[in-house]
N, C-alpha and C positions, 0 to 999 in steps of 0.2 A: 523644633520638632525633628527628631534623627528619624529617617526611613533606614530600615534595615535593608541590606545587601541580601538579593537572590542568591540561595546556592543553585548550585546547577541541579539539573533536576533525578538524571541518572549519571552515575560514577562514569568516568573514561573508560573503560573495560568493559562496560554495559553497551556503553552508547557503541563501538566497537563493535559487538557483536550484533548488537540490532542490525547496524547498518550494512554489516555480512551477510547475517538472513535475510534482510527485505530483498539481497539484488540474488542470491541465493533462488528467491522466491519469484523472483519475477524472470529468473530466465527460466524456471521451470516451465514456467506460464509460454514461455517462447515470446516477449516484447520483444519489439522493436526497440530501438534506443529513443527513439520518440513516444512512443509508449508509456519506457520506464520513466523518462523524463516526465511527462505528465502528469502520470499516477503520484511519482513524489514531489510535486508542483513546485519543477524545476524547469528552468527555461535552456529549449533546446541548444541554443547556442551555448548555454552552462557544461557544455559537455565535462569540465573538469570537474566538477560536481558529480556525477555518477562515476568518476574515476575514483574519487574519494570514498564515497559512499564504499565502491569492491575494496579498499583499502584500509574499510573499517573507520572511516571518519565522518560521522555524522552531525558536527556541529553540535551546537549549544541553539538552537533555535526551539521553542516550544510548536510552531505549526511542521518541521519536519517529525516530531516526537509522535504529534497526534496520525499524521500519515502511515507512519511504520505502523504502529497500534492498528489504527483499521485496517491496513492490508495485510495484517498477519493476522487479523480476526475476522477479516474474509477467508484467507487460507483456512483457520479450523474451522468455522464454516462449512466451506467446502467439504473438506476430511471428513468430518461428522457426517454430512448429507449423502455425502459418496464414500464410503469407508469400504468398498470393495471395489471402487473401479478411481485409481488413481489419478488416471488418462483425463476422465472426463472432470476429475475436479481439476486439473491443471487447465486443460481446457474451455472451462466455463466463463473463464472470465474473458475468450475472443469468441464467445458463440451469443448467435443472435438472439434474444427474445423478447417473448411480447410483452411480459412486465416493463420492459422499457419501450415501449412503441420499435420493437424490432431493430433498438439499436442492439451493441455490445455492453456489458459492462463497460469495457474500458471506453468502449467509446461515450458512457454516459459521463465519465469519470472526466475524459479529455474536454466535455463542450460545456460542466456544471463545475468543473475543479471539484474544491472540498465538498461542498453540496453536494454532487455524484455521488463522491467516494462515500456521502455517509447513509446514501440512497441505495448504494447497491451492498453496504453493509447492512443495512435497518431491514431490506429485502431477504436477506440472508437469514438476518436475526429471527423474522417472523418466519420463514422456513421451516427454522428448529423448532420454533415455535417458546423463542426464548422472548 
């Protein structure tokens, strides 16, 4: 039995600009480096790994792919929900609330990993009421 060979899943020049935007996106947001670390469930001490990312190299791993996707579908989210106050969608994701028992986003994102990240997108979703 032959298994065929994965291709990668987005082209070099894709995966490139994703990983432009996401760190584009998260200093907007004002992360910490521990923060951004987190969010893209990367281990702190990985700092070269977020060096990469602003460099435009995002690997070939399928759970970095699915990360970028959600927090850029938090961001339009956000935009959507707040399309005339820019501030406060950049802001949303360090601001307290009670859908999450008064934590942050990010801080549901840091103590849940992926499970967060897809709890404060799913939160998001039903917002728009997608």
């Amino acid at each position: 039995m032959r298994v065929a060979l994965e291709k990668p899943l987005i082209a070099p020049q894709d995966r490139g600009a994703l990983a432009k935007m996401v760190m584009v996106l998260l200093d907007h947001w004002h992360l910490t480096t521990e923060d951004q670390a987190a969010l893209l469930g990367i281990a702190l001490t990985n700092r070269a790994a977020l060096t990469r990312y602003r460099k435009g190299d995002i690997g070939t791993n399928r759970d970095q792919y699915e990360r970028v996707g959600h927090l850029l579908g938090i961001h339009k989210n956000l935009r959507l929900l707040f399309p005339q106050n820019r501030a406060l969608a950049y802001r949303w994701m360090s601001t307290r609330n009670k859908a999450f028992e008064n934590l942050t986003p990010v801080e549901v994102i840091k103590e849940w990993g992926f499970a967060g990240l897809l709890m404060v997108r799913s939160y998001l979703d039903k917002a728009r009421g997608v």
